[in-house]
Structures are given as C-alpha cells and as structure tokens.
DRENTI-938600 format. One record per atom (N, C-alpha, C): y, x, z; atom name; residue in three letters. Coordinates in nm, 4 decimals. Layout:
<vexdrens>
       py       px       pz atom res
        Y        X        Z   CA ALA
...
</vexdrens>
This chain:
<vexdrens>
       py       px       pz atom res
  -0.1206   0.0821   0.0000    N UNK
   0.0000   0.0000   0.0000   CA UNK
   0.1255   0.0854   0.0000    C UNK
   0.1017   0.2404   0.0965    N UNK
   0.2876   0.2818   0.0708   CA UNK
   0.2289   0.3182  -0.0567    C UNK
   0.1439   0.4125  -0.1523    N UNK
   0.1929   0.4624  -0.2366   CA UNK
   0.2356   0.3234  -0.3550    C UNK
   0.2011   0.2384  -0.3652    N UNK
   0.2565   0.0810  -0.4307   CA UNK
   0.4087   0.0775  -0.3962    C UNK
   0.4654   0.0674  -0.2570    N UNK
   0.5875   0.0666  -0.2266   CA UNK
   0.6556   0.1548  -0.2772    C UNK
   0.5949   0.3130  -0.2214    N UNK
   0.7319   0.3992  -0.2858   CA UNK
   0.7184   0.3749  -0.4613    C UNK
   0.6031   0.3376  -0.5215    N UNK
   0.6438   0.3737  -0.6687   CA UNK
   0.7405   0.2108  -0.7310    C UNK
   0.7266   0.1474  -0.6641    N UNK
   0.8628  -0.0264  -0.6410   CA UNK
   0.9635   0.0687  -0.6041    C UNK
   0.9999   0.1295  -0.4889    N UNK
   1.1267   0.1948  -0.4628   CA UNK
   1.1519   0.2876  -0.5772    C UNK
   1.0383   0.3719  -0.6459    N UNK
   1.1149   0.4462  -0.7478   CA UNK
   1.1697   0.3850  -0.8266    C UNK
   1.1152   0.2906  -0.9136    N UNK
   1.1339   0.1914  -1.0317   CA UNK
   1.2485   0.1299  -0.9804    C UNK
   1.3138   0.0978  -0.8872    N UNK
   1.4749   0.0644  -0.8815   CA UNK
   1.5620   0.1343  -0.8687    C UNK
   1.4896   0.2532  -0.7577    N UNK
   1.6194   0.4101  -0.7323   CA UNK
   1.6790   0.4284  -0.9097    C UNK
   1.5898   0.4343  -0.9853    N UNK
   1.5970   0.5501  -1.0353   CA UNK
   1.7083   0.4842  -1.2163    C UNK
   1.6824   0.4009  -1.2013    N UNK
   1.7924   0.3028  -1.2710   CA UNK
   1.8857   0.2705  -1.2205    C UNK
   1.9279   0.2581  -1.0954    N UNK
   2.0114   0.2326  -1.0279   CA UNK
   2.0744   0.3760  -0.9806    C UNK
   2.0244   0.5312  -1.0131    N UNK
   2.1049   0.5947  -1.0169   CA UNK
   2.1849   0.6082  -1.1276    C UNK
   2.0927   0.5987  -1.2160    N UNK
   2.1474   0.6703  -1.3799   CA UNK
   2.2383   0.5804  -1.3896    C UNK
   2.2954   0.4458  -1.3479    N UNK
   2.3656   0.3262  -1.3801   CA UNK
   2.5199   0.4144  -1.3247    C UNK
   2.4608   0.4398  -1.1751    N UNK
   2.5983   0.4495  -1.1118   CA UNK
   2.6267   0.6102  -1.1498    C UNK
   2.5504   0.6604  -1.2275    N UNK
   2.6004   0.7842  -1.3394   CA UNK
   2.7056   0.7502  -1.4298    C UNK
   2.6553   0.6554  -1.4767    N UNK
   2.7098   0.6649  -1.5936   CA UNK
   2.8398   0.5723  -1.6161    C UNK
   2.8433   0.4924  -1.4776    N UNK
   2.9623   0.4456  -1.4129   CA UNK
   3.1197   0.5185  -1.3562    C UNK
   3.0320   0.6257  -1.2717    N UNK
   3.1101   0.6951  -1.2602   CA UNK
   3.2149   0.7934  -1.3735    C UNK
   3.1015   0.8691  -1.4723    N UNK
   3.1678   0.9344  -1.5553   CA UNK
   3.2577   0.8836  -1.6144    C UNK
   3.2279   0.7515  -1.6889    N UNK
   3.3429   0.6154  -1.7273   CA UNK
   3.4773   0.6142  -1.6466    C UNK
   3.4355   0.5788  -1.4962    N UNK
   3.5466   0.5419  -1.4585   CA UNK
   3.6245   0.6568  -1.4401    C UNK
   3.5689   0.7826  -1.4421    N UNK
   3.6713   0.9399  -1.4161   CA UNK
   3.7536   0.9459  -1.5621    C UNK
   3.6824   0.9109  -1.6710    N UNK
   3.7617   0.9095  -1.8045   CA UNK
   3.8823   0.8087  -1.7859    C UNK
   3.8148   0.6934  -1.7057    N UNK
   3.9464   0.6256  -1.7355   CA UNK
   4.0502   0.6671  -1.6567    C UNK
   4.0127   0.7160  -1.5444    N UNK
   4.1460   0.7735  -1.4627   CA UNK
   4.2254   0.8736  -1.5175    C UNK
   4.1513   0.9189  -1.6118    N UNK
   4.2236   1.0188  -1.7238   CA UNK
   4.3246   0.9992  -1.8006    C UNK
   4.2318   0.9100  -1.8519    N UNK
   4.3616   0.8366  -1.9903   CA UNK
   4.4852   0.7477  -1.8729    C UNK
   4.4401   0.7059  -1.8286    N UNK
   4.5727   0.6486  -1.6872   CA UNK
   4.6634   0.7404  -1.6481    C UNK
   4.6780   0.8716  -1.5750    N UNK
   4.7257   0.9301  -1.5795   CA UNK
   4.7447   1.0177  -1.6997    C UNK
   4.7605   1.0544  -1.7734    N UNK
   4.8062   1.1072  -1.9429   CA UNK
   4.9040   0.9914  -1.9869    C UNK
   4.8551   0.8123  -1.9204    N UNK
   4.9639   0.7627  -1.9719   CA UNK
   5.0871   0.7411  -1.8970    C UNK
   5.0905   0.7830  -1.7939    N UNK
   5.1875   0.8066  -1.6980   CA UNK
   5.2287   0.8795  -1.7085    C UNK
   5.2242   0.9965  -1.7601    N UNK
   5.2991   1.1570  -1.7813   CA UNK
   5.3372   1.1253  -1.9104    C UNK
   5.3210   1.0465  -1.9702    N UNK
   5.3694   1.0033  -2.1447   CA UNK
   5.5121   0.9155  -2.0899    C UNK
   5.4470   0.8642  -2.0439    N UNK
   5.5334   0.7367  -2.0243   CA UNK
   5.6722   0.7971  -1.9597    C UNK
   5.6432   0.8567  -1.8341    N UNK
   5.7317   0.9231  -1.7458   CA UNK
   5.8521   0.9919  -1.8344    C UNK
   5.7627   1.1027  -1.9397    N UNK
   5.8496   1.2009  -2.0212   CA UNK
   5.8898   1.1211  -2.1139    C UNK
   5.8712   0.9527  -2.1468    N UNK
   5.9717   0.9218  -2.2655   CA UNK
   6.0877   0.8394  -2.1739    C UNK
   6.0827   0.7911  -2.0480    N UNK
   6.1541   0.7524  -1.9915   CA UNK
   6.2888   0.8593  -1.9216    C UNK
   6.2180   0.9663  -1.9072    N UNK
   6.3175   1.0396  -1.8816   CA UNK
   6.4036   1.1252  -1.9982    C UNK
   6.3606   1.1191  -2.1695    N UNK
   6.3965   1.1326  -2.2479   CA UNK
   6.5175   1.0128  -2.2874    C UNK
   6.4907   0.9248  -2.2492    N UNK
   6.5595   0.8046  -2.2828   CA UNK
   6.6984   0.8106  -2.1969    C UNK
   6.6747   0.8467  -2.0490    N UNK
   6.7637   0.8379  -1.9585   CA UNK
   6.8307   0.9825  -2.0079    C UNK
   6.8314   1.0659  -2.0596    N UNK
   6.8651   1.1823  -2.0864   CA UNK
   6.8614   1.3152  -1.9647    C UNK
   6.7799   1.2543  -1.8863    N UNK
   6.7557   1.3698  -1.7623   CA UNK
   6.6366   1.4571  -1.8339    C UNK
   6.6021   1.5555  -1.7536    N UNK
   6.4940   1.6480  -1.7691   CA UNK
   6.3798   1.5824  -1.7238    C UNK
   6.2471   1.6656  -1.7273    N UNK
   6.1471   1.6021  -1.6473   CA UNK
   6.1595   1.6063  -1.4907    C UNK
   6.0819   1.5205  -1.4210    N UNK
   6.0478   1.5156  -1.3128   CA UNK
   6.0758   1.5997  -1.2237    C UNK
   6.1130   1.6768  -1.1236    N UNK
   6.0477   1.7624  -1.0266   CA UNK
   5.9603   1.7809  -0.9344    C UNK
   5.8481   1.7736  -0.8653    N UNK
   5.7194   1.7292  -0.7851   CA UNK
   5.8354   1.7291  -0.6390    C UNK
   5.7977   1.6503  -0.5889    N UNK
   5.8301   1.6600  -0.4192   CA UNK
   5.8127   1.7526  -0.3357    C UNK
   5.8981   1.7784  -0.2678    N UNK
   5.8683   1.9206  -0.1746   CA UNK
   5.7367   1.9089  -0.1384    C UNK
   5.6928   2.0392  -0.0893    N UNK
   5.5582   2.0176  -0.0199   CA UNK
   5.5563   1.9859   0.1187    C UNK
   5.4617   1.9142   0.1734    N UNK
   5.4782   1.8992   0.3463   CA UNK
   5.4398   1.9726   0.4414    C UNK
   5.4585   2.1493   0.3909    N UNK
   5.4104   2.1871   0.4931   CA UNK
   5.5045   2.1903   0.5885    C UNK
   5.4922   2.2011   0.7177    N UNK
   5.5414   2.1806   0.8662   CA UNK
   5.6614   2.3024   0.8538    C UNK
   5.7611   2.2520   0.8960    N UNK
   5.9177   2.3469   0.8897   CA UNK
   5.8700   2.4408   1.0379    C UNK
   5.9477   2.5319   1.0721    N UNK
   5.9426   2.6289   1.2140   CA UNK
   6.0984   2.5214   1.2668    C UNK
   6.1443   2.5017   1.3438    N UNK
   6.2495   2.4760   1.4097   CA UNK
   6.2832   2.6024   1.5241    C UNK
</vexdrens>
C-alpha cells in the first residue's frame, strides 16, 4: 500500500511542479516587460516635460549624528 501511495503522490508532485515552473518563468518575463515599460514610459515623460532622467533616491543608509 505505501509503495501505491507514494507512486499517487508522485503522479501529482511531479506535474504540479513542472506547472508551477513554468508559471513562474512566465510570470518573471512578465515582470520584465512591466518594468522596461516603466523605464520607457518614465524616459518619454520626462522627455516631454523637458527635464532629464530620473535620479534614484538617496540611499537609506543610517546618517552618524
């Protein structure tokens, strides 16, 4: 009976990894093209406004007082 069970547990693991494989890689592409269209977007908006690009925000590391 386990070796019946684990080979039921394989037969779902194992589709149910490759799924959330191939989910993932998808959804990292799309975060790609999302940001590329934000840095598009950004640099025609600031073309438009006639400023330069962006500058990143200071960093937070901790000041000395």
């Amino acid at each position: 009976e386990a070796l019946f069970a684990t080979a039921i547990g394989l037969a779902a693991a194992i589709p149910a990894y490759i799924a959330y494989n191939a989910f993932s890689i998808e959804a990292g592409k799309f975060a790609a093209r999302l940001e590329s269209f934000a840095d598009d977007l950004q640099a025609a908006i600031a073309r438009r406004l006639g400023t330069g690009p962006a500058t990143p925000p200071p960093s937070s590391t901790p000041r000395e007082l």
